[in-house]
N, C-alpha and C positions, 0 to 999 in steps of 0.2 A: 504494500500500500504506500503510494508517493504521498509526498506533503511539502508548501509549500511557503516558506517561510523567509521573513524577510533578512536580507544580507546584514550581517556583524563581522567585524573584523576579526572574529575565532574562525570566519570560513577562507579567511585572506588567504591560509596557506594550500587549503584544500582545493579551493578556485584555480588556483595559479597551480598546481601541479596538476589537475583536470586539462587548465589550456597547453601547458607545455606538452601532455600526450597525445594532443587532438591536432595542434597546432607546429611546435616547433619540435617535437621530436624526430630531427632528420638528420643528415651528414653526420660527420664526425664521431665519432662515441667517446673520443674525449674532448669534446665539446659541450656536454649537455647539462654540463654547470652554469655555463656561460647559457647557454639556450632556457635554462629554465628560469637565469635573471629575467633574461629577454620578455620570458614569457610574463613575467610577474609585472614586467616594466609595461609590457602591454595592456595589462588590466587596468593597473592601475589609472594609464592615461584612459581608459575609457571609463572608468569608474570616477572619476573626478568630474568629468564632464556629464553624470548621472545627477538627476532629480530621485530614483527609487533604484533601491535593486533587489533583487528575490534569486533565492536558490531551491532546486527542486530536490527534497532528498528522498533517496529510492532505497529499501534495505538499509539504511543507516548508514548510509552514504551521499556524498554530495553528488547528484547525477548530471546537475546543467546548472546554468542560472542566465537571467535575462539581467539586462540594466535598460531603463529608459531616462530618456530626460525630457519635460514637459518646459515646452516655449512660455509660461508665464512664471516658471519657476526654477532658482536659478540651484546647483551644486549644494548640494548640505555636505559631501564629503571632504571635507576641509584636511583633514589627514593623509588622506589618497595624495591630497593633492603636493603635502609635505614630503610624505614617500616619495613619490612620482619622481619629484624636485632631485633629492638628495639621492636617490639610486641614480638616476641617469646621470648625472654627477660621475658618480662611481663608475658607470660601463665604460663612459669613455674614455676610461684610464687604461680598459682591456682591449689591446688590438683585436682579441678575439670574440668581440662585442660589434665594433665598431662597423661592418659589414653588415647585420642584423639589423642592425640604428638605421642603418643607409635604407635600407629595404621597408621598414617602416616610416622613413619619411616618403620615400618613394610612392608609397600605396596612399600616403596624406596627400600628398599632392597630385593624385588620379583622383581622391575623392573630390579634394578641391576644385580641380576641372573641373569634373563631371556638375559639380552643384553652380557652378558660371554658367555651364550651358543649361541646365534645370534648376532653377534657384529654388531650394528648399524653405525657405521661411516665412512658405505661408503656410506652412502644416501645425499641428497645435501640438504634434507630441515626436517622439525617435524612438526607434527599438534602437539603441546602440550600440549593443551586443546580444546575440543567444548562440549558447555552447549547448550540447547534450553530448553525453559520454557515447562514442560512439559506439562502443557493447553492448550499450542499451536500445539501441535505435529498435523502432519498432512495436516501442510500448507505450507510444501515445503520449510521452511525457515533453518532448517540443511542442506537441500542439496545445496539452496544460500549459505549458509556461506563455505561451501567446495567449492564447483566452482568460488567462490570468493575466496578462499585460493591459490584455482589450481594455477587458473589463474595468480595469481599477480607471482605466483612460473614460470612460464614459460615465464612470460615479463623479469625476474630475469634470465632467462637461465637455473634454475636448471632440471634436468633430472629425477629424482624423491622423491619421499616424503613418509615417513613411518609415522608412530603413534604407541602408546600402550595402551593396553587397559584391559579390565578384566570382568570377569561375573559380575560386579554389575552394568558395562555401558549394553546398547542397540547396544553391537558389531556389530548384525547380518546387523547393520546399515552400515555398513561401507561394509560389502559382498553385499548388494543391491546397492552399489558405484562403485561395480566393483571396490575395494580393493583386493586384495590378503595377504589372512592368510599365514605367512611364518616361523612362530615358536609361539610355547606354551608350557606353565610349569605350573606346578600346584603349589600353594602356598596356602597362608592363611594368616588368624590374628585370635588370641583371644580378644575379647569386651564383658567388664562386665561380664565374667565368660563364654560365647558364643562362639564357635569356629565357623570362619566363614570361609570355605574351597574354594577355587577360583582359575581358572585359567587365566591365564597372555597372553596374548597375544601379536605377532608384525604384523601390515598389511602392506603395500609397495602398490606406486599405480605407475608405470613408466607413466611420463608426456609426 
């Protein structure tokens, strides 16, 4: 039986080793010290820039969590945001960081394009992130954490909610939501010598 409970900083470690297996666990294997700051340094930027956040636990386990932020109300994660701060600080001291960091600005500045050519802020709310452990897939608990997003967004008043996305997420998830795709751009990164070519996506779901 899932349940779905709001984010505390006792799940910060749990979250973050959740993304770095879903996320950055690749290359190296002596690398994934450094890959699982990456991954924590990840959240955290998106966590900062959160209004709510919620994790789903499955079996007594952290299984996903979503973060949204609502356009009339601004970050209450004021910590996130000191972490965030003083870690990246820190990576860039690691040359073996510093390629990760690139590639993370990289994909900010496709989403930034992408929001020039579709300006996002007439929407009232963002899913900012949604993680599911991917062992779990299958159990219906990404689509609780969205109807649990919805929902708190429509007790809220807001009228609708977008997100962004890209060919290395499971977008097509978000069309079996009865989301609607409403702009894309192609973009990319180079990793370790790899160009990785991808398109960008925005979806909108009116509440």
């Amino acid at each position: 039986m899932s349940q779905i409970l709001k984010f505390n900083y006792y799940f910060l470690p749990k979250v973050c080793a959740l993304l770095h297996r879903i996320w950055f666990e690749y290359g190296d294997p002596k690398k994934q010290f450094f890959n699982k700051l990456l991954a924590a340094h990840y959240f955290l930027y998106s966590l900062k820039r959160s209004s709510d956040a919620y994790c789903i636990i499955d079996d007594n386990a952290v299984a996903g969590f979503v973060l949204i932020k609502r356009k009339s109300k601004n970050s209450c994660f004021f910590m996130a945001k000191v972490i965030f701060k003083m870690l990246g600080v820190c990576l860039r001291l690691f040359p073996q960081c510093k390629e990760g960091l690139k590639v993370h600005d990289l994909y900010a500045y496709n989403y930034t394009k992408l929001q020039q050519v579709y300006p996002t802020n007439k929407y009232d709310a963002e899913i900012v992130l949604l993680i599911i452990d991917s062992k779990l897939q299958g159990k219906g608990l990404g689509r609780k954490l969205i109807d649990f997003a919805i929902e708190k967004e429509r007790k809220k008043k807001s009228q609708n909610v977008f997100l962004l996305t890209d060919t290395s997420c499971n977008y097509k998830f978000y069309d079996a939501l009865k989301f609607k795709q409403v702009a894309k751009l192609k973009g990319g990164y180079l990793y370790e010598g790899q160009e990785s070519p991808e398109y960008f996506f925005v979806y909108e779901k009116n509440l």
